[in-house]
ChimeraX commands (.cxc) that place a marker at each C-alpha (Angstrom):
marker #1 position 145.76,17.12,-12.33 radius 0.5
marker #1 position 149.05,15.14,-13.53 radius 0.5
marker #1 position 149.61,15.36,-17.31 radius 0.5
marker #1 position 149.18,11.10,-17.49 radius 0.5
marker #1 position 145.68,11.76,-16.73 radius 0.5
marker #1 position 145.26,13.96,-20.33 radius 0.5
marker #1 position 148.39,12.69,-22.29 radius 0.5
marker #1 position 147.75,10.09,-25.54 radius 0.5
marker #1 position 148.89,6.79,-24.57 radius 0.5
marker #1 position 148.54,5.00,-28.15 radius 0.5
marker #1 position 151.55,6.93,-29.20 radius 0.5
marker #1 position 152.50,6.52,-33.16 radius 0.5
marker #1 position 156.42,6.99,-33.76 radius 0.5
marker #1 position 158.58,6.69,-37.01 radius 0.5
marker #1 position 161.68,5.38,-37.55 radius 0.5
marker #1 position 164.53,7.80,-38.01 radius 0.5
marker #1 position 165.78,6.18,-41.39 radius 0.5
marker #1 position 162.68,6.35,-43.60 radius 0.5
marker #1 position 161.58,9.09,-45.51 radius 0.5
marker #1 position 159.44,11.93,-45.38 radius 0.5
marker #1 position 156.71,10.20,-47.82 radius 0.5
marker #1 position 156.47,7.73,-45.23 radius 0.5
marker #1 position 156.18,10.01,-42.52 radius 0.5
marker #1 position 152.82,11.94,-44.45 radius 0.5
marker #1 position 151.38,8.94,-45.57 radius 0.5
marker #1 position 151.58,7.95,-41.37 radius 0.5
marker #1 position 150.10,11.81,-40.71 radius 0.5
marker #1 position 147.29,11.64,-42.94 radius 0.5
marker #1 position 145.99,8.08,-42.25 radius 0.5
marker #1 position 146.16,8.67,-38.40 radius 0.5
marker #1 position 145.20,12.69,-38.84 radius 0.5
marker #1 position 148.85,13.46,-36.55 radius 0.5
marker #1 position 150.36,16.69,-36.86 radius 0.5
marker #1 position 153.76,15.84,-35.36 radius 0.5
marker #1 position 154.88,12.11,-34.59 radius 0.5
marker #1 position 158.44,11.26,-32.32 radius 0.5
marker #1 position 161.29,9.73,-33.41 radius 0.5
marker #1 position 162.96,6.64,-32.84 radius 0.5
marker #1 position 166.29,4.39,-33.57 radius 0.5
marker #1 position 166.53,0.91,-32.73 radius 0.5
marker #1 position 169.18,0.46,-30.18 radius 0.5
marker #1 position 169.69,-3.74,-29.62 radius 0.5
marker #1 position 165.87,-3.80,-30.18 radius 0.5
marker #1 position 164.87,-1.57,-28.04 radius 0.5
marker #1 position 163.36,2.09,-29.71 radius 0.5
marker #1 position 164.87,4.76,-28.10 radius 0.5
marker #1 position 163.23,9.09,-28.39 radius 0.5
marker #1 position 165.78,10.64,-30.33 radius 0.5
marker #1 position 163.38,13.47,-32.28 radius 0.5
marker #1 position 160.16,14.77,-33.32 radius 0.5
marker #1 position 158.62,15.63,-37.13 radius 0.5
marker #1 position 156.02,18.09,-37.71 radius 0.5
marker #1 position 154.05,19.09,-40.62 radius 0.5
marker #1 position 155.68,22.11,-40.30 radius 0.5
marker #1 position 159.15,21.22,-39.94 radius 0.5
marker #1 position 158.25,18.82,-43.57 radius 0.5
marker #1 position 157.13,22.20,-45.28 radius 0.5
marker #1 position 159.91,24.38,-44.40 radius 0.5
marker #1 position 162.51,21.85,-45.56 radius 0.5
marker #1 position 161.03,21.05,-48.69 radius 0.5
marker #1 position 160.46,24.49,-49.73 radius 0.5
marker #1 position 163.91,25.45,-48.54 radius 0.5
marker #1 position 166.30,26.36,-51.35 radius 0.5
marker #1 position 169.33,25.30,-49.48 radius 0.5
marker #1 position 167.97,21.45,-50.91 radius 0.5
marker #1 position 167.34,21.94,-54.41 radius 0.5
marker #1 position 166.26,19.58,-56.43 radius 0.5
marker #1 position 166.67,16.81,-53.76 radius 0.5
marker #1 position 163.89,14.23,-54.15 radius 0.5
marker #1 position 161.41,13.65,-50.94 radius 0.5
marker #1 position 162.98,10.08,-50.82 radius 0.5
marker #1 position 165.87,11.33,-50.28 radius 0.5
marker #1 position 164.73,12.96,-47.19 radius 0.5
marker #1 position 165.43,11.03,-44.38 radius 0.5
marker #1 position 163.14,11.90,-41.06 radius 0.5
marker #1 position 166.29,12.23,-39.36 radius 0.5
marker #1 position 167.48,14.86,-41.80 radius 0.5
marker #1 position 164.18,17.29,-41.30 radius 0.5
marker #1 position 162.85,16.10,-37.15 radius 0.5
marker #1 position 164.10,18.80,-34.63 radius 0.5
marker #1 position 166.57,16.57,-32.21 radius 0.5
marker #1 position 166.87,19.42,-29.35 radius 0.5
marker #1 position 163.96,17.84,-27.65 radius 0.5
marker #1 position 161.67,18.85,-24.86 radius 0.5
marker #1 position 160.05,16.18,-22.80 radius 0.5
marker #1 position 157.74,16.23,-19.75 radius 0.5
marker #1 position 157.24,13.11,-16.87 radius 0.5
marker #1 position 154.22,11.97,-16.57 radius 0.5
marker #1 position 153.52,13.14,-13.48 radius 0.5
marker #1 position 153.82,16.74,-13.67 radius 0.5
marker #1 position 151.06,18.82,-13.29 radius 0.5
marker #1 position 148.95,20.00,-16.10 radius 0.5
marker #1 position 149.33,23.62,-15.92 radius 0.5
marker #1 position 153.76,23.17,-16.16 radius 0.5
marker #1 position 153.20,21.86,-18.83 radius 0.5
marker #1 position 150.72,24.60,-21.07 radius 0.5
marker #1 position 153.09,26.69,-19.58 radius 0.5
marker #1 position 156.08,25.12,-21.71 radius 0.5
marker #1 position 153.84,24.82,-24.65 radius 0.5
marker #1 position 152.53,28.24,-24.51 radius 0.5
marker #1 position 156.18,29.46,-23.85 radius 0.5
marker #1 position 158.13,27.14,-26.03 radius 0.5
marker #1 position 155.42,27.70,-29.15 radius 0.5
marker #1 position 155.52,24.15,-30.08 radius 0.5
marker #1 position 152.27,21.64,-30.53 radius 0.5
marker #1 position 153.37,18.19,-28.58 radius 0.5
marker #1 position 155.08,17.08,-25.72 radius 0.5
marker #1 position 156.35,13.20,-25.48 radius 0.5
marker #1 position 155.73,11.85,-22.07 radius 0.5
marker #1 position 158.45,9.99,-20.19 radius 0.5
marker #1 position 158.51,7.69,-17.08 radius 0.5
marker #1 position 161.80,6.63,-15.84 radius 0.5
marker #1 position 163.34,7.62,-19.22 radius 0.5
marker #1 position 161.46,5.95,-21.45 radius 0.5
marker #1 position 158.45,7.09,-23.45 radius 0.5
marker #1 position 154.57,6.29,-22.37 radius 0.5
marker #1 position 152.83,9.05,-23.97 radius 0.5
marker #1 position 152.59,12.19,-25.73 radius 0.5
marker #1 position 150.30,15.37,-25.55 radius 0.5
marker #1 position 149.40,17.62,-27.94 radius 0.5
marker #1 position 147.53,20.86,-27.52 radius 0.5
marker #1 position 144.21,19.13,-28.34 radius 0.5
marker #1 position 144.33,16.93,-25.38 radius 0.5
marker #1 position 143.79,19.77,-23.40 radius 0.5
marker #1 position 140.68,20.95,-25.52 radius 0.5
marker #1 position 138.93,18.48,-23.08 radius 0.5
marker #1 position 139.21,20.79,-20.08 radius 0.5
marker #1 position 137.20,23.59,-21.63 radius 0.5
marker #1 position 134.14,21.54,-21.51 radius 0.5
marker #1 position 133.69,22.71,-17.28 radius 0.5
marker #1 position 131.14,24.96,-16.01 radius 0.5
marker #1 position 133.77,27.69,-15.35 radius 0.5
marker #1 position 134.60,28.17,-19.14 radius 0.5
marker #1 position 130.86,28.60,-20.30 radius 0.5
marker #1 position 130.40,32.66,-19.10 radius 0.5
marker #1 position 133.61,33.08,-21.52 radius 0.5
marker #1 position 132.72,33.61,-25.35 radius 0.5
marker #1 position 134.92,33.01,-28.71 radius 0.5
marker #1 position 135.42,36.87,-28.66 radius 0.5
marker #1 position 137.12,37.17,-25.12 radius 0.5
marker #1 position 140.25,34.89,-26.08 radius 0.5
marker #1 position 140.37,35.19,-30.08 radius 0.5
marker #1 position 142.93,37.13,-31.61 radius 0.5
marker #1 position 142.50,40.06,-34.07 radius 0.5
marker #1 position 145.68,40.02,-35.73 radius 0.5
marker #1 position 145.23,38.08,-38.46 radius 0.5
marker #1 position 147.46,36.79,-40.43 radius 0.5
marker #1 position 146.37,36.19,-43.95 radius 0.5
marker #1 position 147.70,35.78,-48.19 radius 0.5
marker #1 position 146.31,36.90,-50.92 radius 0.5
marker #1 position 144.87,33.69,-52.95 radius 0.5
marker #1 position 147.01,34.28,-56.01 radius 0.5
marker #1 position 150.75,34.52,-54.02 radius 0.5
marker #1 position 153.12,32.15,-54.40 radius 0.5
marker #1 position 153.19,28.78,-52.17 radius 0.5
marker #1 position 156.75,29.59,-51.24 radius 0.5
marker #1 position 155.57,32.95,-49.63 radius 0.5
marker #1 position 152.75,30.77,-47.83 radius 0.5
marker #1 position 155.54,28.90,-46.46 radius 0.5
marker #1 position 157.99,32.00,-45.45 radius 0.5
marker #1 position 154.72,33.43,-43.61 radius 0.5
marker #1 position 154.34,30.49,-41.38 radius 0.5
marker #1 position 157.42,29.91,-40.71 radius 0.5
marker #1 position 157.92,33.77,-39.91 radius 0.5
marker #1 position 154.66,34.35,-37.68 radius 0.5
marker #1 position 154.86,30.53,-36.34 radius 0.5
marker #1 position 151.30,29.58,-36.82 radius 0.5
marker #1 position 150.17,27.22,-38.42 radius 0.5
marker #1 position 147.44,28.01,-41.14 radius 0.5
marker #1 position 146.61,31.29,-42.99 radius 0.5
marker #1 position 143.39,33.03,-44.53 radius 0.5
marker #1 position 143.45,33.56,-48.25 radius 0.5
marker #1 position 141.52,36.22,-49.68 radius 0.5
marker #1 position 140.15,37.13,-53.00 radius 0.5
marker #1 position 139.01,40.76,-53.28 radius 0.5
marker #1 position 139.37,41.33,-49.47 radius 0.5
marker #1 position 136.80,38.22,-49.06 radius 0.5
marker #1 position 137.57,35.31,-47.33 radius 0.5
marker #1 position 138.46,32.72,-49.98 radius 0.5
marker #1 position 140.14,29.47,-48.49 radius 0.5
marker #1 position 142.72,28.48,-46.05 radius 0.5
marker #1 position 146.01,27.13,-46.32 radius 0.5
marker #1 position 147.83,24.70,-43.90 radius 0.5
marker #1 position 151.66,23.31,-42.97 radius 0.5
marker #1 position 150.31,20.14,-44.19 radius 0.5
marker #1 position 148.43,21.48,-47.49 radius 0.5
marker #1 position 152.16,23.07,-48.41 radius 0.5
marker #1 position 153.99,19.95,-47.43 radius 0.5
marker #1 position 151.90,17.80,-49.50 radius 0.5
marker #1 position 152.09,20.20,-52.25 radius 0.5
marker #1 position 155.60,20.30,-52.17 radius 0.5
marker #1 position 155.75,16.71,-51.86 radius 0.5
marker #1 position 153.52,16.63,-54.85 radius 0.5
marker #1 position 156.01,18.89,-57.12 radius 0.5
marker #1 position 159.16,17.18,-56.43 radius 0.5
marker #1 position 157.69,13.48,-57.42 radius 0.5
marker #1 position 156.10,15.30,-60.25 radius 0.5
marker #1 position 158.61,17.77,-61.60 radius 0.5
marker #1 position 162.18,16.67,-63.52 radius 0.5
marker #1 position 165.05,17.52,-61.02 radius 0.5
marker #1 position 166.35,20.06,-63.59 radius 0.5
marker #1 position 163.30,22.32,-63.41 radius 0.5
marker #1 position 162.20,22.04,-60.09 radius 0.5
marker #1 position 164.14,25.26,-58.12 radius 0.5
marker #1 position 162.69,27.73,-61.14 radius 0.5
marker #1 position 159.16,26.09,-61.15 radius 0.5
marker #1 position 158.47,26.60,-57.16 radius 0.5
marker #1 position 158.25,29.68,-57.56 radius 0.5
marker #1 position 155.72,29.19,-59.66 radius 0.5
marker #1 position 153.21,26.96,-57.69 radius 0.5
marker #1 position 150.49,29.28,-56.30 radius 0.5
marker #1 position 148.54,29.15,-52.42 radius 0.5
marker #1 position 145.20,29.24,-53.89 radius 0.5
marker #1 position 145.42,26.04,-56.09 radius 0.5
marker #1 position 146.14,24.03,-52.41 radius 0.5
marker #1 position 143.68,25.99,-49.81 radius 0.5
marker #1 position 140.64,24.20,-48.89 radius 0.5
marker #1 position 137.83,26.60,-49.66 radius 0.5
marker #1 position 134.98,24.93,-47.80 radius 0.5
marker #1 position 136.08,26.96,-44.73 radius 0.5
marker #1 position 134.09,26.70,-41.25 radius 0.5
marker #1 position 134.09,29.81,-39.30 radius 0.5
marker #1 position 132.40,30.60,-35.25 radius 0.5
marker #1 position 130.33,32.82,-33.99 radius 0.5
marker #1 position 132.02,35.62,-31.79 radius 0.5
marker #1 position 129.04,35.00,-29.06 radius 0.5
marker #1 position 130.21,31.43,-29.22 radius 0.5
marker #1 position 130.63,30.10,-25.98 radius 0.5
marker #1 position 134.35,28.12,-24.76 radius 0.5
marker #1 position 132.25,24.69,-24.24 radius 0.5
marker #1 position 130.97,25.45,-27.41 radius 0.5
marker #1 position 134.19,25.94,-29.04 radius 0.5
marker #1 position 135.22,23.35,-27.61 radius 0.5
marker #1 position 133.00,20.64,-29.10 radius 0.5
marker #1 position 133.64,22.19,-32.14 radius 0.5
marker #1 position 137.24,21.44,-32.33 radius 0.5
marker #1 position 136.69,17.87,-31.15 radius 0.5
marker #1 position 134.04,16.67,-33.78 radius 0.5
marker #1 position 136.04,18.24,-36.78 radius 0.5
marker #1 position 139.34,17.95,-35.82 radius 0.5
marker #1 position 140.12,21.40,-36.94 radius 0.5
marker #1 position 142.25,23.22,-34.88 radius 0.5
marker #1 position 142.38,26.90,-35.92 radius 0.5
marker #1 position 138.69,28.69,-36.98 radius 0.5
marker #1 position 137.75,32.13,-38.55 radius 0.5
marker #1 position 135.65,34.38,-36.14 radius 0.5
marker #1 position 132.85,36.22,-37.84 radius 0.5
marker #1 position 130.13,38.97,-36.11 radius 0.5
marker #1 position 126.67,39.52,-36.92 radius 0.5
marker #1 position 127.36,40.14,-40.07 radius 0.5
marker #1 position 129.73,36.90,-41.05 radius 0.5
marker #1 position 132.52,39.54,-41.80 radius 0.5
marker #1 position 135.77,37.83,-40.29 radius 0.5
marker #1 position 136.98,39.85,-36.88 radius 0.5
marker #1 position 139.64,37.25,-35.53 radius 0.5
marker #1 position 140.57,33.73,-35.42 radius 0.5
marker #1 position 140.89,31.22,-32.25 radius 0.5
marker #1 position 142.99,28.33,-32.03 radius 0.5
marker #1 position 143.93,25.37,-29.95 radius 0.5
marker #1 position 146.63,27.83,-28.61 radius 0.5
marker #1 position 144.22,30.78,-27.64 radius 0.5
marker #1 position 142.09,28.39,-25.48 radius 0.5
marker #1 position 145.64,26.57,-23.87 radius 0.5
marker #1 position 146.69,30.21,-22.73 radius 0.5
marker #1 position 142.62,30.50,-21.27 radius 0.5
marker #1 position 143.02,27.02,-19.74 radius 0.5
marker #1 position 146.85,28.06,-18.21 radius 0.5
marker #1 position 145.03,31.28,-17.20 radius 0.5
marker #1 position 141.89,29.58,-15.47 radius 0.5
marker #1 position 143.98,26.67,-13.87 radius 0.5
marker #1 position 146.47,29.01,-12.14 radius 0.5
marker #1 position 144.10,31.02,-10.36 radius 0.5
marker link #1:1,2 radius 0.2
marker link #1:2,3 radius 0.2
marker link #1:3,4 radius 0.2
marker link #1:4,5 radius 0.2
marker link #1:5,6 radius 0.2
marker link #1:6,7 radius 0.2
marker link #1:7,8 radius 0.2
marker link #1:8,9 radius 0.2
marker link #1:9,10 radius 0.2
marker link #1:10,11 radius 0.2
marker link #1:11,12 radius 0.2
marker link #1:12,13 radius 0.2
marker link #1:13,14 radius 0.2
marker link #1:14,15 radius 0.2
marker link #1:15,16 radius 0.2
marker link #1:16,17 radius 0.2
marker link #1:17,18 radius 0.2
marker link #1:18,19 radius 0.2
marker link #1:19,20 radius 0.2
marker link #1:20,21 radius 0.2
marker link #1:21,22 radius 0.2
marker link #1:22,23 radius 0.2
marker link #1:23,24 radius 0.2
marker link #1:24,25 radius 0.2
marker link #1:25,26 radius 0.2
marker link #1:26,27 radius 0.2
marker link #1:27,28 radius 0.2
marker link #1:28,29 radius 0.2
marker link #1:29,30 radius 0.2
marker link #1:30,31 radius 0.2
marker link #1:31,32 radius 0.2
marker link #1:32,33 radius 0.2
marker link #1:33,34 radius 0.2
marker link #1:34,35 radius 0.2
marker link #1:35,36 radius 0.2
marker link #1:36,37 radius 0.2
marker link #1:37,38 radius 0.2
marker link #1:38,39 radius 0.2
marker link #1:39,40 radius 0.2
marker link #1:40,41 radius 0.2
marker link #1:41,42 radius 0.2
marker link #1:42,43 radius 0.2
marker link #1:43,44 radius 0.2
marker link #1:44,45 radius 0.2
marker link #1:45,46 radius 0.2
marker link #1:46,47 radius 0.2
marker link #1:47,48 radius 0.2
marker link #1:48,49 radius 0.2
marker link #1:49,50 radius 0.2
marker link #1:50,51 radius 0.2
marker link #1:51,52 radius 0.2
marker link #1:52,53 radius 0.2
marker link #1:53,54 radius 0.2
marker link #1:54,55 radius 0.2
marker link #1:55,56 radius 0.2
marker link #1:56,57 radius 0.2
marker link #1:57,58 radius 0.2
marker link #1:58,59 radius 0.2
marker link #1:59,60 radius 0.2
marker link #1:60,61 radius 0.2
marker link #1:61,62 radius 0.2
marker link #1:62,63 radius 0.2
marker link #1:63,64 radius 0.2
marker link #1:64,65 radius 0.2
marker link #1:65,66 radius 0.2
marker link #1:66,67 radius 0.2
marker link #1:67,68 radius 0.2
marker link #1:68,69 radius 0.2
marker link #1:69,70 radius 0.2
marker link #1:70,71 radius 0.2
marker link #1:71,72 radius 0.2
marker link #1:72,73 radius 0.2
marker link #1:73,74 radius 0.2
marker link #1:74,75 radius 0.2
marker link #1:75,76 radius 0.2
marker link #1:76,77 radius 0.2
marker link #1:77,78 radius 0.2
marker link #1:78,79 radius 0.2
marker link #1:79,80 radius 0.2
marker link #1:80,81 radius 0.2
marker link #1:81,82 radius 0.2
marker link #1:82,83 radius 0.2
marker link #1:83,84 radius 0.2
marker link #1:84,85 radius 0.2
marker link #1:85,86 radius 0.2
marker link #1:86,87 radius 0.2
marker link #1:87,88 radius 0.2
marker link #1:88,89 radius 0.2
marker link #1:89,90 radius 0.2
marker link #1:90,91 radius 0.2
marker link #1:91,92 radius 0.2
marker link #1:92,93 radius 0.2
marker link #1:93,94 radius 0.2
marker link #1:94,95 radius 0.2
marker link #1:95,96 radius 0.2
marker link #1:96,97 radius 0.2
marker link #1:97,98 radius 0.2
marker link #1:98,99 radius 0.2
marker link #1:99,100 radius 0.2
marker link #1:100,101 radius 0.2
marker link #1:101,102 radius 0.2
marker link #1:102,103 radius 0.2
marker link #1:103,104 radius 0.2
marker link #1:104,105 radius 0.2
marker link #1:105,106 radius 0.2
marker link #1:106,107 radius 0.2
marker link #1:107,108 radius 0.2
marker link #1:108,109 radius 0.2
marker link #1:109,110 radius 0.2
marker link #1:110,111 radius 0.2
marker link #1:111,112 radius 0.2
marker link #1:112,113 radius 0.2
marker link #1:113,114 radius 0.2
marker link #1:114,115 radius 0.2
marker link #1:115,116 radius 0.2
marker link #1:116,117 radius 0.2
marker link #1:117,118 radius 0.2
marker link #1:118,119 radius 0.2
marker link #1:119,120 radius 0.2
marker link #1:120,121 radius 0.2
marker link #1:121,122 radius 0.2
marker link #1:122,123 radius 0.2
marker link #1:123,124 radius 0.2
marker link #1:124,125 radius 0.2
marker link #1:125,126 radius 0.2
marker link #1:126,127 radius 0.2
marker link #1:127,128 radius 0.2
marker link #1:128,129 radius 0.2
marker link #1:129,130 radius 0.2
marker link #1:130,131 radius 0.2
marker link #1:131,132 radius 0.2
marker link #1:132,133 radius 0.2
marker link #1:133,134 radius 0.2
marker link #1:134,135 radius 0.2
marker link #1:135,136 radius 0.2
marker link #1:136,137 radius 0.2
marker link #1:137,138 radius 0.2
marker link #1:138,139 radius 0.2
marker link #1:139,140 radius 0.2
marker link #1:140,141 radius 0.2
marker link #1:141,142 radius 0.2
marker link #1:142,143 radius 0.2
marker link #1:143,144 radius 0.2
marker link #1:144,145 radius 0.2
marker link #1:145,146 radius 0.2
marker link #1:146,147 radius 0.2
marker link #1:147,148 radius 0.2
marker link #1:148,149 radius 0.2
marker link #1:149,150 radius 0.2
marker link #1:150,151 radius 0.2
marker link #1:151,152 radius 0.2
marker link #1:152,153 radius 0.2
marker link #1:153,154 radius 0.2
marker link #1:154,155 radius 0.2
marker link #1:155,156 radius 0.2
marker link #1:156,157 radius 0.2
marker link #1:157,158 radius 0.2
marker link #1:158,159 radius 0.2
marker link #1:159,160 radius 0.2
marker link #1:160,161 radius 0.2
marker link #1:161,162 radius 0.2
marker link #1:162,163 radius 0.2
marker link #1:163,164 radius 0.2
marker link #1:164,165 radius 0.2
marker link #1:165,166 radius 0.2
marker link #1:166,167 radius 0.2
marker link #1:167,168 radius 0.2
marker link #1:168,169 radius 0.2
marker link #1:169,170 radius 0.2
marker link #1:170,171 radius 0.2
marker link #1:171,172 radius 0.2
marker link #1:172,173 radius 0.2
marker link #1:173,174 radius 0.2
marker link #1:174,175 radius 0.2
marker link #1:175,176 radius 0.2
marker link #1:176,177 radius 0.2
marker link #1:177,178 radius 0.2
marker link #1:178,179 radius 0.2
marker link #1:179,180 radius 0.2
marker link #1:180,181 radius 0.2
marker link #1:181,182 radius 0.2
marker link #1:182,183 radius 0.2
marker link #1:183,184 radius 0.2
marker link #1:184,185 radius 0.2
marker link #1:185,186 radius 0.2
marker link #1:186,187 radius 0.2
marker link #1:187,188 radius 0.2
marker link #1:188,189 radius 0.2
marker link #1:189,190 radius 0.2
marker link #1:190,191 radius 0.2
marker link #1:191,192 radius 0.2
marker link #1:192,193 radius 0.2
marker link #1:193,194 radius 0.2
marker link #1:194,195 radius 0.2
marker link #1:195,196 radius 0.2
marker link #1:196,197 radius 0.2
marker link #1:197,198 radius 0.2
marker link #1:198,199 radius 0.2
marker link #1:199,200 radius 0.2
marker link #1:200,201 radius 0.2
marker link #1:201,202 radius 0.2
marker link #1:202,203 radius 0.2
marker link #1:203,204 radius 0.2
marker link #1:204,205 radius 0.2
marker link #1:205,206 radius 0.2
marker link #1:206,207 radius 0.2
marker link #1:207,208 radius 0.2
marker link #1:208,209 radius 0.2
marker link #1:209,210 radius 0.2
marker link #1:210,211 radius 0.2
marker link #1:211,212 radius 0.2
marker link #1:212,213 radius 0.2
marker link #1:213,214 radius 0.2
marker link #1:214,215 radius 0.2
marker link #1:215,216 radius 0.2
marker link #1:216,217 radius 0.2
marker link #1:217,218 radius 0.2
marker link #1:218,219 radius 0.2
marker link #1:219,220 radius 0.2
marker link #1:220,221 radius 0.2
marker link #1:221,222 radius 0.2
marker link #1:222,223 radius 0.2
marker link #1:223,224 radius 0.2
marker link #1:224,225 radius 0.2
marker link #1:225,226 radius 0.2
marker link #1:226,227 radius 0.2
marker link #1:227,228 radius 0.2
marker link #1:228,229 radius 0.2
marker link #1:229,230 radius 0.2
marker link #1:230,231 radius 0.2
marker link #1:231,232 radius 0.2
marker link #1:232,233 radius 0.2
marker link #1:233,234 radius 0.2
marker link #1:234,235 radius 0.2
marker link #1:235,236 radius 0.2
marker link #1:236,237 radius 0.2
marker link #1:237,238 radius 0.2
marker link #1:238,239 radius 0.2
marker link #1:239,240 radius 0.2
marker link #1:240,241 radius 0.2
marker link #1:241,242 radius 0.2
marker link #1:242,243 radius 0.2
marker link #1:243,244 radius 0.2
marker link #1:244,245 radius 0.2
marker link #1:245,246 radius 0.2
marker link #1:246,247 radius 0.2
marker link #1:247,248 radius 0.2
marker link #1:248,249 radius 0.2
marker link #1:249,250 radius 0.2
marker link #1:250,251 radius 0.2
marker link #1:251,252 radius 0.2
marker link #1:252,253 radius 0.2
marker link #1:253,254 radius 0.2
marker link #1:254,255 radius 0.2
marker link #1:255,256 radius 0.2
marker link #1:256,257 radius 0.2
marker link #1:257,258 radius 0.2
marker link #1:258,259 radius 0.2
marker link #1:259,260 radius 0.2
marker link #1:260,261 radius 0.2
marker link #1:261,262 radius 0.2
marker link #1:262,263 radius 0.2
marker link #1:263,264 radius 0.2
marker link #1:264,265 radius 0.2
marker link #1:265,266 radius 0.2
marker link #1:266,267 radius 0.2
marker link #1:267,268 radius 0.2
marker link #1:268,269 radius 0.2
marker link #1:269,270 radius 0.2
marker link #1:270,271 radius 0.2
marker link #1:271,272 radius 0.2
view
């Protein structure tokens, strides 16, 4: 199967020269998680990037920029430009492979240079709905390393832990039970938040201050281990949640799956 046949066509870009309130304000009325970049070259928009919710969190909760206001944050200043792009007509599985390998979310498509799509790691959720995937349960790809806060830590060490493990959300917990999770876009709109919010001169001490647990969502939906892919699957496309807490018989949390456990199943299952 050729990647066209997956990839997002309707593909929403931003301009390099606005600013990263513009950029979240685009993320969370279309629900994106990354969005390419463009410059206007004699009217014609040309790739030259790609933002992430991620990439918006680390850079406003880096110290290296201060007290520098989020509208003074150009996309071009925060989008990684060392971009990786895929043709259209490469096959599905080359392409896991260099999300899987590269750890990134989204691909833009190209055909003779210019771009006609992008796909993310959700546009491949699709696949997992075929009779092959439904003798696999939650429990046979999820991973039991998880990576998780304590509710009353600091946002900035929510950040540094993302950025370190390079995932994308993290369990809180509040006397070793599950309390909440936390996301690269709850910490980039909380950081967004502080700098409108907060006088330049007291913004670098006060950070430190701001704490995970005021900005996780608590109303956390978790899977059974004994659910099945297809099941999974569904899941992920009616909520749009990518990431969810595995529990056992007993709801106690054993693991978590994400969109990137079932693209290394999918990579797996399509190169047999």
């Amino acid at each position: 199967m050729k990647i066209k046949n997956i990839m997002s066509e309707n593909v929403v870009s931003i301009d390099k020269n606005l600013n990263i309130c513009d950029c979240l304000r685009m993320m969370y009325k279309d629900n994106l998680s990354r969005i390419p970049v463009t410059s206007t070259n004699e009217n014609k928009k040309v790739l030259v990037g790609i933002i992430s919710e991620k990439d918006i969190a680390n850079k406003l909760g880096s110290a290296k920029y201060g007290n520098m206001a989020p509208s003074h944050f150009h996309v071009s200043t925060v989008m990684v430009k060392d971009l990786i792009t895929v043709d259209e007509d490469d096959d599905v599985t080359e392409v896991a492979k260099i999300l899987i390998e590269k750890n990134i979310g989204a691909i833009p498509v190209l055909s003779d240079g210019e771009m006609v799509g992008i796909v993310t790691k959700s546009d491949f959720i699709y696949l997992c709905k075929a009779k092959a995937y439904e003798k696999i349960s939650v429990k046979d790809i999820m991973t039991t390393d998880i990576i998780s806060i304590s509710a009353e830590d600091r946002l900035v060490h929510a950040r540094k832990v993302i950025m370190d493990s390079g995932v994308g959300r993290l369990l809180l917990t509040e006397d070793n039970e599950l309390a909440g999770i936390i996301t690269s876009k709850d910490i980039a709109k909380a950081f967004v938040s502080f700098r409108k919010h907060t006088p330049d001169k007291y913004q670098s001490s006060q950070i430190k201050e701001l704490i995970a647990g005021d900005y996780m969502s608590t109303n956390v939906e978790t899977i059974s281990q004994y659910a099945s892919i297809p099941q999974l699957a569904d899941a992920m496309l009616e909520t749009g949640y990518n990431g969810y807490p595995v529990v056992d018989d007993e709801d106690q949390i054993i693991g978590i799956v994400t969109q990137s456990d079932l693209l290394k199943l999918i990579y797996e299952m399509e190169t047999q």
